[in-house]
SERO-4910 file (N, C-alpha, C, O; in steps of 0.05 Angstrom, whole numbers):
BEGIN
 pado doro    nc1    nc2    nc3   cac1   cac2   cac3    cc1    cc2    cc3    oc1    oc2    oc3
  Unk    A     17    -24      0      0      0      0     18     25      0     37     25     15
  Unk    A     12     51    -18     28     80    -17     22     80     14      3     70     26
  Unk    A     46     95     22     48     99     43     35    137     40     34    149     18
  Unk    A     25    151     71     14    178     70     39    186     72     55    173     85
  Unk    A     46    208     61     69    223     67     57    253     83     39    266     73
  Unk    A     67    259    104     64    273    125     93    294    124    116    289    129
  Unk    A     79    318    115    105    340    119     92    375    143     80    395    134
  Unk    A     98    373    161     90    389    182    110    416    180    135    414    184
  Unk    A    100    435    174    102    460    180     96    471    192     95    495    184
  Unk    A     89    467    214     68    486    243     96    475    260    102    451    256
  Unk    A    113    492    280    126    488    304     95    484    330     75    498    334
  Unk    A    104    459    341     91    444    367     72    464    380     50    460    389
  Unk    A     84    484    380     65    506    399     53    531    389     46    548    405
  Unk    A     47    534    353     41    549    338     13    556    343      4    578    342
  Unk    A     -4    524    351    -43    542    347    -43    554    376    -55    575    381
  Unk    A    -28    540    397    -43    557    421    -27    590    416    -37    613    417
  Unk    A      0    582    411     10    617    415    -10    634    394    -12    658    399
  Unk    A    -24    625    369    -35    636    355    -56    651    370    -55    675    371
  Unk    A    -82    630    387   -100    628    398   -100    647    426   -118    660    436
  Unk    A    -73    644    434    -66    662    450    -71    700    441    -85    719    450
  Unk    A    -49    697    415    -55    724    400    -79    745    393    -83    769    393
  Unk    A    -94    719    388   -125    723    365   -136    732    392   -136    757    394
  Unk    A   -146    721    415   -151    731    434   -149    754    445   -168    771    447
  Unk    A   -121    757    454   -120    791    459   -128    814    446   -143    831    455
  Unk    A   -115    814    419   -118    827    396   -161    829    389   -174    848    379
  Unk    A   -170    805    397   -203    799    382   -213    823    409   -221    846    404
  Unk    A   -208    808    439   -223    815    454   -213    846    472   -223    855    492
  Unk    A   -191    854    454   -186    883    466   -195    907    443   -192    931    450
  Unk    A   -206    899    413   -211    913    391   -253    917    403   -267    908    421
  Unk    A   -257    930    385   -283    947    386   -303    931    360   -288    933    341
  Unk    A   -320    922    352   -335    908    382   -309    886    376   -288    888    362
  Unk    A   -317    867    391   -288    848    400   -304    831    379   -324    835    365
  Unk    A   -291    814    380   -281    789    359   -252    764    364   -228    768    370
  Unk    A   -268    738    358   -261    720    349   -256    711    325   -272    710    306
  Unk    A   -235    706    325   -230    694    298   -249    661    287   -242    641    299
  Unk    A   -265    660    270   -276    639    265   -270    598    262   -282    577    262
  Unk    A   -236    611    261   -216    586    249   -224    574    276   -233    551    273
  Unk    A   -225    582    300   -220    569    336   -246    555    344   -250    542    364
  Unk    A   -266    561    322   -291    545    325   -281    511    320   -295    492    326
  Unk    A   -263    509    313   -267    485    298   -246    459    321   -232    440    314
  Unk    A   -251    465    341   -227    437    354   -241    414    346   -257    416    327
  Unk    A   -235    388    360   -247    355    366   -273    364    366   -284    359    344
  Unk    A   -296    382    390   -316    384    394   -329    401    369   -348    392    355
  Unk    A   -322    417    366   -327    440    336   -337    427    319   -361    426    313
  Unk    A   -311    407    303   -318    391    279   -338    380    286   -359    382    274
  Unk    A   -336    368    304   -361    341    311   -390    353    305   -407    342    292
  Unk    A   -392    376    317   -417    396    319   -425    406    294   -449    413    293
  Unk    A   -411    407    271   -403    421    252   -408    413    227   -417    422    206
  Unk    A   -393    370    242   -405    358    226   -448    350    224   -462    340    205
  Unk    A   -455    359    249   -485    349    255   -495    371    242   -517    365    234
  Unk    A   -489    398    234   -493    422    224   -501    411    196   -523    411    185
  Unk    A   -480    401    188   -487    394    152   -510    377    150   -517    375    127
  Unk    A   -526    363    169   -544    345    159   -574    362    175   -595    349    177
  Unk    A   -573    387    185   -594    395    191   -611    408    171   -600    422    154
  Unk    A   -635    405    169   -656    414    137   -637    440    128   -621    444    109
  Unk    A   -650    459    159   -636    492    142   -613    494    125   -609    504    103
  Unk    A   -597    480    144   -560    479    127   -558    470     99   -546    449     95
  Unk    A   -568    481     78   -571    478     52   -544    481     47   -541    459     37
  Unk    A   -516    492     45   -500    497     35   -476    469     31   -462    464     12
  Unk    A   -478    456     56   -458    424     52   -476    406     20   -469    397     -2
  Unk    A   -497    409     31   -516    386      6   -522    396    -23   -534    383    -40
  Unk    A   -514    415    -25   -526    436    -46   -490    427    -65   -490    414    -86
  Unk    A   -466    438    -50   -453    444    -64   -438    409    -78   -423    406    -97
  Unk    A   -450    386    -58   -448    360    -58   -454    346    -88   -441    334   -105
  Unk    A   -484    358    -83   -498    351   -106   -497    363   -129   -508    352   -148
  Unk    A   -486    384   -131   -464    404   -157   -454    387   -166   -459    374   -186
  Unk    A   -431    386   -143   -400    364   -156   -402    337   -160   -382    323   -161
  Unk    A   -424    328   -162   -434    302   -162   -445    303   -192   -447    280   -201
  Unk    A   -451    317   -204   -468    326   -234   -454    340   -246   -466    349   -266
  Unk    A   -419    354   -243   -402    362   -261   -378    344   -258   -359    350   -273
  Unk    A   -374    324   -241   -341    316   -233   -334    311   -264   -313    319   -273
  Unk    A   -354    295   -283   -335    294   -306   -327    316   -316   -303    318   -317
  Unk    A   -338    334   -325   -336    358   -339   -318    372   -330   -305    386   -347
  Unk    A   -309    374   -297   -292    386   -286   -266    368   -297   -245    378   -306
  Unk    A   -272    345   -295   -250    323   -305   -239    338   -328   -220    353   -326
  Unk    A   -254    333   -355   -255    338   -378   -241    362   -390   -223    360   -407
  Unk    A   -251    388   -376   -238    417   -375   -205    414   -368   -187    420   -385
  Unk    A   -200    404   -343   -176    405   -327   -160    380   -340   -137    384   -347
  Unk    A   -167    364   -343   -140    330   -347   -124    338   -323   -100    340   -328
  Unk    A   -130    342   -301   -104    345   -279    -99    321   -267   -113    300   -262
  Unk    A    -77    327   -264    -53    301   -255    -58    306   -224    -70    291   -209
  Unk    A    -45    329   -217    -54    335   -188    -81    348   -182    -95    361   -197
  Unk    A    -86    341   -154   -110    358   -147    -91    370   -115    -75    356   -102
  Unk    A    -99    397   -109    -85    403    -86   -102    418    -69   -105    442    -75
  Unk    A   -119    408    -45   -143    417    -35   -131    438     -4   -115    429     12
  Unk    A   -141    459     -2   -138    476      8   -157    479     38   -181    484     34
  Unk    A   -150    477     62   -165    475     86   -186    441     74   -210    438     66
  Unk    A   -165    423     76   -185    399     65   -204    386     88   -225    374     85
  Unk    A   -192    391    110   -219    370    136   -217    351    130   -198    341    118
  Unk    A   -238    340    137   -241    310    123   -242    297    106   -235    274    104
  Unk    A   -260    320     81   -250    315     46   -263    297     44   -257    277     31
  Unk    A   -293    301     62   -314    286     44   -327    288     18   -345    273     12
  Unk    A   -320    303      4   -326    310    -22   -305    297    -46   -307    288    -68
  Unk    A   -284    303    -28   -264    308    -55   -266    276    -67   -266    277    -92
  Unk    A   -267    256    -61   -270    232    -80   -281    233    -93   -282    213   -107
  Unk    A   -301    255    -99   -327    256   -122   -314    262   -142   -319    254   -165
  Unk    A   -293    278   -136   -269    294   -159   -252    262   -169   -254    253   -191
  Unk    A   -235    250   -145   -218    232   -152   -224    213   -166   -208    198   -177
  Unk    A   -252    210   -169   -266    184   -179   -261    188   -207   -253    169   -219
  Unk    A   -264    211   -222   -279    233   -244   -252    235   -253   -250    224   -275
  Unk    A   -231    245   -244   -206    249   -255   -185    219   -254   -163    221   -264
  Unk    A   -194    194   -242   -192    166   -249   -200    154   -273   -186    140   -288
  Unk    A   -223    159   -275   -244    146   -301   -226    162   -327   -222    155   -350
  Unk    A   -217    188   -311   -206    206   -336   -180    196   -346   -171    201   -369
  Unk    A   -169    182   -326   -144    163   -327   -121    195   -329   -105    198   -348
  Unk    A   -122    209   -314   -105    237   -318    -90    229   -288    -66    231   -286
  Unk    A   -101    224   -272   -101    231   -223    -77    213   -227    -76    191   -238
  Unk    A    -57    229   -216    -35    221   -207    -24    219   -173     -9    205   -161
  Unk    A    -44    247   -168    -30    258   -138    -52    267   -121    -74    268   -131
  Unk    A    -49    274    -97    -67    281    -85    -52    303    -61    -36    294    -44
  Unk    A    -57    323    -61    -41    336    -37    -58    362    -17    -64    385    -21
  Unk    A    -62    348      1    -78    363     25    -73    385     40    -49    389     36
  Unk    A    -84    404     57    -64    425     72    -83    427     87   -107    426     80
  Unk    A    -70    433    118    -92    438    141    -83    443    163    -59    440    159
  Unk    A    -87    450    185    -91    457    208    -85    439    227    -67    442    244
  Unk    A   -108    412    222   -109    397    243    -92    369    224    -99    360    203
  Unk    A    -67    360    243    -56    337    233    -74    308    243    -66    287    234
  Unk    A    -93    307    257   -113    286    257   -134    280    227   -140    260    216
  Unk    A   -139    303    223   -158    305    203   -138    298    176   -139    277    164
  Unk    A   -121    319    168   -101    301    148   -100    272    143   -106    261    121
  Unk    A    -91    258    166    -82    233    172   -101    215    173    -93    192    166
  Unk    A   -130    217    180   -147    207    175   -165    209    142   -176    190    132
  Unk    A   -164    231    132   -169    231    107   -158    217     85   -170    202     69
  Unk    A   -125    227     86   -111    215     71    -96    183     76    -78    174     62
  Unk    A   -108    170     99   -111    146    100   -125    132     82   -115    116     65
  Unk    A   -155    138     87   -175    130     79   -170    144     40   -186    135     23
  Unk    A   -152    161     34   -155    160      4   -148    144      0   -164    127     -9
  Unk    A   -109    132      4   -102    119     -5   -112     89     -5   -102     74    -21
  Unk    A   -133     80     14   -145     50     16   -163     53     -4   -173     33    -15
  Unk    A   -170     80    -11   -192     83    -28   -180     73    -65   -190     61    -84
  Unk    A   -152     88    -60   -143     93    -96   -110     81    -93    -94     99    -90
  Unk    A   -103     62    -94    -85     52    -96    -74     52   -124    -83     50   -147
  Unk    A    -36     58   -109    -25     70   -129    -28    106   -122     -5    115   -120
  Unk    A    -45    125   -118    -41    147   -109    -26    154   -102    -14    138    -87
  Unk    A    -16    175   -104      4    189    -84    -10    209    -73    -21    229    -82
  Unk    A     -6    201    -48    -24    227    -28      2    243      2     11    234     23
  Unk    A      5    265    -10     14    276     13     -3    305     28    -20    321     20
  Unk    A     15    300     55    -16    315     68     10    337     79     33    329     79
  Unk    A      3    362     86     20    378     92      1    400    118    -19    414    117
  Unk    A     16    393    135     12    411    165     11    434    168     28    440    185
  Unk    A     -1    454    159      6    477    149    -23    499    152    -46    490    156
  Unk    A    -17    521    149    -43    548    150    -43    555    131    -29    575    128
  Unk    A    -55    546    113    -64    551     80    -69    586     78    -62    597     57
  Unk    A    -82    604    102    -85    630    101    -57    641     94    -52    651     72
  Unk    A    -40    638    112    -16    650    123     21    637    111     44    646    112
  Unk    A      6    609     99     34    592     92     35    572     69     49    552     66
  Unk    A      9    589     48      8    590     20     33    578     11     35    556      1
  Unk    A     53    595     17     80    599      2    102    567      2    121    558    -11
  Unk    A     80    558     30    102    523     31     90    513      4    108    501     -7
  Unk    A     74    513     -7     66    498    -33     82    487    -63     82    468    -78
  Unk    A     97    521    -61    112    529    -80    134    514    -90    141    512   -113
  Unk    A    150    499    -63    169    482    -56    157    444    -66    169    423    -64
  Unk    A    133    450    -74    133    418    -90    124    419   -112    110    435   -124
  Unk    A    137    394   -121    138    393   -144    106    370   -167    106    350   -182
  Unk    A     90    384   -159     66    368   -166     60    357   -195     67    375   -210
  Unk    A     51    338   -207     58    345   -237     26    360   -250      4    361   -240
  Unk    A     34    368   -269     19    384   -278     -1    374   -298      6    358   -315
  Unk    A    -19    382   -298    -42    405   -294    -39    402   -269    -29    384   -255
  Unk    A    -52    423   -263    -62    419   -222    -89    432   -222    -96    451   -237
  Unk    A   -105    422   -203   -132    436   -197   -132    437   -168   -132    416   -154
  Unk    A   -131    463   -158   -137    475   -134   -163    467   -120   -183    475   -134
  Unk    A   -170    456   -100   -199    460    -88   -201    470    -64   -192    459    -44
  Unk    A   -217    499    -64   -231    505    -44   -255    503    -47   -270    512    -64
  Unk    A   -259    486    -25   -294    479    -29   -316    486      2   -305    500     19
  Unk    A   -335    480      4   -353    486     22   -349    509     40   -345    510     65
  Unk    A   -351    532     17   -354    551     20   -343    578     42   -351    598     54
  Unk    A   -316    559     36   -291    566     59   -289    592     54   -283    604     75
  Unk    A   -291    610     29   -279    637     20   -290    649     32   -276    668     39
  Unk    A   -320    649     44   -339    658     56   -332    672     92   -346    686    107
  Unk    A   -316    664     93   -306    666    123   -287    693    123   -287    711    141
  Unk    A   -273    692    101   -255    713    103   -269    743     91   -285    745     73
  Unk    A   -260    761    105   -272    792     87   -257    794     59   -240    778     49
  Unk    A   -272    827     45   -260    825     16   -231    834     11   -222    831    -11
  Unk    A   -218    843     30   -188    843     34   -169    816     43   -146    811     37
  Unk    A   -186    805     58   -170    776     62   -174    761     40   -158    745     31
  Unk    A   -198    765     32   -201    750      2   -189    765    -11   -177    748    -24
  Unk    A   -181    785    -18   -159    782    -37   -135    786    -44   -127    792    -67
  Unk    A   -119    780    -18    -98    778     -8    -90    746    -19    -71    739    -33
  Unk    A   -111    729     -7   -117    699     -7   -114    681    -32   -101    660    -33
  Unk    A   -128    694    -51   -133    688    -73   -105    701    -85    -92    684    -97
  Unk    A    -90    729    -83    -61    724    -97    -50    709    -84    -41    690    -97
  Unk    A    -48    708    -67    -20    684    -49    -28    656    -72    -12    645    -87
  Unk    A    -46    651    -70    -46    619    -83    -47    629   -120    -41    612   -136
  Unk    A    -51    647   -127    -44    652   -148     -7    651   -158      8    643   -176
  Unk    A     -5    666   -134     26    666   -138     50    646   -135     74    647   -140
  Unk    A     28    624   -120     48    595   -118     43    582   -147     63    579   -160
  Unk    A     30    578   -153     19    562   -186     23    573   -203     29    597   -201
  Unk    A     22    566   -220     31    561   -245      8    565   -271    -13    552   -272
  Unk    A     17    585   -294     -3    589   -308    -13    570   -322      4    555   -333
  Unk    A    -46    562   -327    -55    544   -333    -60    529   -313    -70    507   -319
  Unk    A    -57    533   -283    -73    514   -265    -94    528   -262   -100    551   -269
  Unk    A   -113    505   -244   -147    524   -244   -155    516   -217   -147    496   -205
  Unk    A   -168    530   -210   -183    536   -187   -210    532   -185   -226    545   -199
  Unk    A   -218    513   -168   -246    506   -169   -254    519   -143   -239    521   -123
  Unk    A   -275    526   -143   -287    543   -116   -317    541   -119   -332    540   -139
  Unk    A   -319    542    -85   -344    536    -72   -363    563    -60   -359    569    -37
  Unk    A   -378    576    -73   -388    603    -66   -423    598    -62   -439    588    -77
  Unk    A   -426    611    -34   -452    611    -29   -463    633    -45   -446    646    -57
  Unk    A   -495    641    -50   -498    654    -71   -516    672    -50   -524    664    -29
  Unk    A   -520    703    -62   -541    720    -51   -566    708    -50   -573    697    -71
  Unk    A   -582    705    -30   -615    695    -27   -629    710     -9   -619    730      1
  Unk    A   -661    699     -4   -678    707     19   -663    711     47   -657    692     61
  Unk    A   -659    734     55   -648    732     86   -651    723    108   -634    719    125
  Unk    A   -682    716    110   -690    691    118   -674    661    121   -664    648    139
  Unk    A   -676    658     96   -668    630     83   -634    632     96   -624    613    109
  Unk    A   -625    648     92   -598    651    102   -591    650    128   -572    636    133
  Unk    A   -603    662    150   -602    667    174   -616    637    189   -609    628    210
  Unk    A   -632    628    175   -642    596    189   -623    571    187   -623    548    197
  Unk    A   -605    584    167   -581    559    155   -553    564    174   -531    552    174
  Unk    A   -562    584    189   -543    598    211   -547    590    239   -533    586    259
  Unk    A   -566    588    233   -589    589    262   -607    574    264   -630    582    270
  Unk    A   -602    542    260   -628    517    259   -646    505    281   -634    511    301
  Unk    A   -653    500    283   -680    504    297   -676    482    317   -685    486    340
  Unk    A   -663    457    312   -651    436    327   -630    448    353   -624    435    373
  Unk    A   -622    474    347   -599    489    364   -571    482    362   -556    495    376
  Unk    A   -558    459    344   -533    448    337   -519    481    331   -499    487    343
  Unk    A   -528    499    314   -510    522    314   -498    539    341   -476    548    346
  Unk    A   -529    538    357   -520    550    367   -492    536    394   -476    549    407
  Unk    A   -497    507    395   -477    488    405   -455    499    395   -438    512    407
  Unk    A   -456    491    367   -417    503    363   -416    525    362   -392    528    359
  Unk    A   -429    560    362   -418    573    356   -410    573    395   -386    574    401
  Unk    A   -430    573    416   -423    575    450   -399    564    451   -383    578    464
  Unk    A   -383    530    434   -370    520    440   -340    544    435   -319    538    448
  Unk    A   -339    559    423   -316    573    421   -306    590    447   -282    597    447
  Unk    A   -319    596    464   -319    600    488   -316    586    511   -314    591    535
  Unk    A   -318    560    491   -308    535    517   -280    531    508   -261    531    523
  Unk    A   -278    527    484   -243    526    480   -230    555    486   -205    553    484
  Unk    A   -238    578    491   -221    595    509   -216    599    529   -202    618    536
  Unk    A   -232    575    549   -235    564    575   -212    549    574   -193    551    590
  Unk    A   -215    535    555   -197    507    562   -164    511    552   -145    501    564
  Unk    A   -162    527    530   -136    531    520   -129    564    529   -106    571    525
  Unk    A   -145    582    539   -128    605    548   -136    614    577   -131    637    585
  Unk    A   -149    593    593   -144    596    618   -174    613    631   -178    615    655
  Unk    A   -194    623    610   -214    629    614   -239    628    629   -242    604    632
  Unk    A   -260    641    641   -272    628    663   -303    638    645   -324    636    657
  Unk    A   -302    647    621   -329    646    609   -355    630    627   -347    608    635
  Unk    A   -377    635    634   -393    628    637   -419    625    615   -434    644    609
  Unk    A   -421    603    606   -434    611    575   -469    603    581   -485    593    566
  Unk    A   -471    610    599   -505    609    604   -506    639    607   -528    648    613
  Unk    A   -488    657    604   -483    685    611   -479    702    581   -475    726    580
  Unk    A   -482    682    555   -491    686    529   -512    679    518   -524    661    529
  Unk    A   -522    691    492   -535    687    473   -525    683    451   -513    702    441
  Unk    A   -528    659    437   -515    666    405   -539    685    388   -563    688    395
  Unk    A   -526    697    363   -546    715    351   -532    714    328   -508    710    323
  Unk    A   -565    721    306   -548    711    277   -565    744    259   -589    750    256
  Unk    A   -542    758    250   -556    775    233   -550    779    202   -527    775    194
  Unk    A   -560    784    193   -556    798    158   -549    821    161   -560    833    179
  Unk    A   -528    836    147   -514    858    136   -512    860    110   -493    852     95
  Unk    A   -543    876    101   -551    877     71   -540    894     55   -544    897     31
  Unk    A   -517    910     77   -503    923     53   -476    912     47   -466    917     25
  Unk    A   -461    895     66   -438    882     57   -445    849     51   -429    831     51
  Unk    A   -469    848     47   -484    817     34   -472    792     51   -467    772     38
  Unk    A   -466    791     80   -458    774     93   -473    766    119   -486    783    130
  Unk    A   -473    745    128   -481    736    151   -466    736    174   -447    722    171
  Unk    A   -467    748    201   -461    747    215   -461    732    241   -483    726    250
  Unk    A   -440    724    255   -455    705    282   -434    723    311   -411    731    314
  Unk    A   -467    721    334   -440    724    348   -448    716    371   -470    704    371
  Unk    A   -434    720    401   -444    711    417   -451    740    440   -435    758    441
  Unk    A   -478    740    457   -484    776    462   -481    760    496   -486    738    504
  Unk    A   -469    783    507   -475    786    534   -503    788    545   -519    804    534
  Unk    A   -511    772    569   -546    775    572   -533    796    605   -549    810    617
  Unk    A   -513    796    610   -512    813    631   -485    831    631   -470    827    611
  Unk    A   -473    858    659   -455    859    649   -430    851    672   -430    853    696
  Unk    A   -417    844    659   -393    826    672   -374    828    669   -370    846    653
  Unk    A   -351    815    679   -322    809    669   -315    779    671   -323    762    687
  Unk    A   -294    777    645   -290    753    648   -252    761    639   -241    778    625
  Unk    A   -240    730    661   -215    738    661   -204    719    653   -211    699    664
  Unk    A   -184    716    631   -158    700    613   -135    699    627   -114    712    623
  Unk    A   -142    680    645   -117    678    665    -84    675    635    -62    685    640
  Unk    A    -92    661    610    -71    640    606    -55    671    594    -31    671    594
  Unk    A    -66    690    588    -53    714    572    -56    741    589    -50    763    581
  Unk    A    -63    735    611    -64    753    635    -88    776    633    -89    798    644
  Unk    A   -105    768    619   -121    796    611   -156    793    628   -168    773    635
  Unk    A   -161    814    629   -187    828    646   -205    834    623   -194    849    607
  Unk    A   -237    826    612   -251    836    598   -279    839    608   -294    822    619
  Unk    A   -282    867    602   -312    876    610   -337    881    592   -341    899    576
  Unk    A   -351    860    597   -371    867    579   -399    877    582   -411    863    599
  Unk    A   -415    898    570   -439    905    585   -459    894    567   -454    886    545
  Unk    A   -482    896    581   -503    879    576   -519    884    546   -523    908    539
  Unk    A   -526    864    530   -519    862    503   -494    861    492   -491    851    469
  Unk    A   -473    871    505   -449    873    484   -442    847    466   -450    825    474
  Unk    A   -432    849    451   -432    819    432   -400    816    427   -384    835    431
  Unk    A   -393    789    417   -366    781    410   -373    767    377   -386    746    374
  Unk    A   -364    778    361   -370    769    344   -354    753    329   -332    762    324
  Unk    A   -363    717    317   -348    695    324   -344    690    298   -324    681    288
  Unk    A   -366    698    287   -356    686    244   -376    699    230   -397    708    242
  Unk    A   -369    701    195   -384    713    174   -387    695    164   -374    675    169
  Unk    A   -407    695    145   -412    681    111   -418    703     95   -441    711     97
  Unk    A   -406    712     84   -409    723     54   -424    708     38   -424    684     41
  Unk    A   -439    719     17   -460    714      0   -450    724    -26   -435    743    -23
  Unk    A   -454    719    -48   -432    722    -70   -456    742    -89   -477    749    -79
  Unk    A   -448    749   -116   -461    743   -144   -445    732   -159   -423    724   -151
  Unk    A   -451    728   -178   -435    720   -200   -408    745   -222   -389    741   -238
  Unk    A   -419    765   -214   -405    792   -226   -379    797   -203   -355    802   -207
  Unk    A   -396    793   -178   -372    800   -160   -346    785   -158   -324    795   -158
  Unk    A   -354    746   -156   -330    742   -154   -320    740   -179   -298    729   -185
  Unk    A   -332    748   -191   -315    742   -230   -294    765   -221   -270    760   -220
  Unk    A   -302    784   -216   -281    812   -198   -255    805   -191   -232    808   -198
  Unk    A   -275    787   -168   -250    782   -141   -222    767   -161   -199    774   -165
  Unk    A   -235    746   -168   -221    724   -183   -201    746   -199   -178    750   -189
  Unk    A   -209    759   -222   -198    767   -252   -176    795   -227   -154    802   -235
  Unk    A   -187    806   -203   -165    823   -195   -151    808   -185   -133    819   -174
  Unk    A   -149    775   -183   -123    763   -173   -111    755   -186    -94    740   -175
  Unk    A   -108    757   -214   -104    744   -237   -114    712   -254   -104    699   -272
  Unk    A   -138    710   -235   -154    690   -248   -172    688   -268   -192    700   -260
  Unk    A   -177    677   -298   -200    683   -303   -221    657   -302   -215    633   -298
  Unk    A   -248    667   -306   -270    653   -293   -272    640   -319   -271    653   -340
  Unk    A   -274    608   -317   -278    587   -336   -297    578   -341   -309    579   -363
  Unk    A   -303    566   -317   -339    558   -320   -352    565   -285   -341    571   -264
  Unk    A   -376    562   -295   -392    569   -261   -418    549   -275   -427    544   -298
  Unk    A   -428    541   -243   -442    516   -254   -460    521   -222   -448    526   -201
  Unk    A   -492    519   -223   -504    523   -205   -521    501   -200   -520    480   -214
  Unk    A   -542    504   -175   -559    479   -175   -585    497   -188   -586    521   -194
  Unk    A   -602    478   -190   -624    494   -209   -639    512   -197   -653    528   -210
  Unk    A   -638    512   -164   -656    539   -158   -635    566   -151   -641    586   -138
  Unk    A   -609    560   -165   -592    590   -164   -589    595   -139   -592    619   -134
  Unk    A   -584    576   -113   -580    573    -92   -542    573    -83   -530    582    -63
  Unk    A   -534    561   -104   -501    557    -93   -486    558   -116   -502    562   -134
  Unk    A   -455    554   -129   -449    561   -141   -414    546   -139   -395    552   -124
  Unk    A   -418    526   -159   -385    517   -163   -373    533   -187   -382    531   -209
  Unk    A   -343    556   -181   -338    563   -210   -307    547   -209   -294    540   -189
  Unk    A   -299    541   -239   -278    537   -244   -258    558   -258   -267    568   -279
  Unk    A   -232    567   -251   -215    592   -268   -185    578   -269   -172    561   -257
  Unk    A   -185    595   -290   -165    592   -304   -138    612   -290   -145    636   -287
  Unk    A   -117    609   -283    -93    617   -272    -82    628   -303    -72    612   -320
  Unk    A    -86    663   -308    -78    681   -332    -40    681   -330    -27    694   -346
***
């Protein structure tokens, strides 16, 4: 059997000193903030994963059943040898691709990047039992911030980029397009980029896919307040929040956060800090951005991408595009 090849770029003590940072920096800025990445530990995913199977959560099943009704075509366009998936998780999708670019007789490689070295290691286990003969390497790494390790392999070419389930969504339009050059600037012209973009809708419809009725959202978004308990020494009391989910119809995004129901302090022993919050005040924990089709053709073509194909489900609900690296 290919063996996983495992190349770690994160030094041992990188997420907490990170987590440490994001902290001070979130909860001493106006209104305060969390960074959204810290939602995601052991408990997060788990929560995160029950998120994708709740009715409201249209966006996991939507973009599923896309790539399930273009993998050849995406095949077809690309002939890529490599595929190189970007914040991959568990990479329940991506075999829809590997299958598609097999049949195509093109898949040579497979190369992952993430955060969490469990999730790697478990994914790219399960590829290689899946596609033997593969070459799958998984790389330890902050795809935001350490783009640039990419550059250093030698993948064969064509390559197709995947960001999928609607990861771009998290970042604002400056980090997006910061984001999008960095990975422009590791590749190579003629690689393409497949991306996962939620689409403008009913605000309603948006805010219930945020906010499901079962309460699993609001489970993981509280839980981020339990991992600043647990990893920065924190004494959060989270029956002493509310999660809250709003629309911002002029920057077309969703917001989540968590509001103070009284006013209090709460103290971060692990980074030495004192925070006071008065009643309502909110911490705000993550975005989703909502796309058009004009805008990210924008985003894309100001990073030097151009837009190849875009392929929707039929109620113009979600949106896979493919581009071309100019």
């Amino acid at each position: 059997m290919t063996r996983l090849h495992l190349d770690r770029h994160l030094p041992p003590d990188f997420l907490i000193n990170a987590l440490r940072a994001d902290a001070r920096q979130g909860l001493t800025a106006s209104p305060k903030y969390i960074p959204s990445k810290w939602l995601y530990d052991a408990k997060g995913s788990e929560l995160f994963e029950e998120i994708t199977r709740q009715p409201e959560y249209y966006p996991f099943r939507t973009e599923g059943s896309i790539l399930r009704a273009i993998a050849d075509e995406i095949a077809a366009d690309t002939r890529a040898c490599s595929v190189i998936e970007l914040g991959s998780g568990s990479a329940d999708k991506t075999p829809i691709l590997l299958r598609a670019l097999r049949r195509a007789g093109t898949l040579r490689a497979y190369i992952s990047i993430d955060i969490s070295e469990s999730a790697l290691v478990a994914a790219g286990s399960r590829l290689i039992a899946e596609y033997p003969g593969l070459s799958v390497r998984a790389v330890l790494a902050d795809y935001e911030t350490q783009a640039e390790v990419l550059a250093a392999y030698e993948f064969p070419s064509p390559r197709l980029v995947l960001f999928l389930g609607g990861t771009i969504s998290q970042l604002m339009p400056d980090q997006r397009a910061e984001f999008l050059r960095k990975i422009h600037d590791v590749f190579c012209q003629g690689d393409m980029l497949l991306l996962g973009v939620d689409l403008v809708k009913d605000p309603a419809e948006l805010i219930a896919a945020y906010d499901d009725s079962a309460g699993v959202s609001t489970a993981f978004n509280k839980n981020l307040l339990a991992v600043l308990n647990t990893r920065v020494g924190a004494d959060f009391n989270l029956d002493n929040f509310d999660y809250v989910v709003t629309w911002d119809d002029e920057a077309e995004l969703v917001k989540m956060w968590e509001q103070s129901r009284v006013s209090q302090a709460v103290r971060l022993s692990g980074i030495d800090l004192s925070v006071e919050f008065t009643t309502g005040e909110r911490i705000w924990t993550a975005i989703s951005a909502k796309f058009r089709r004009d805008g990210i053709r924008a985003e894309l073509e100001h990073a030097g991408f151009t837009l190849h194909r875009w392929w929707t489900d039929p109620d113009g609900r979600y949106a896979l595009t493919l581009s071309r690296l100019a």
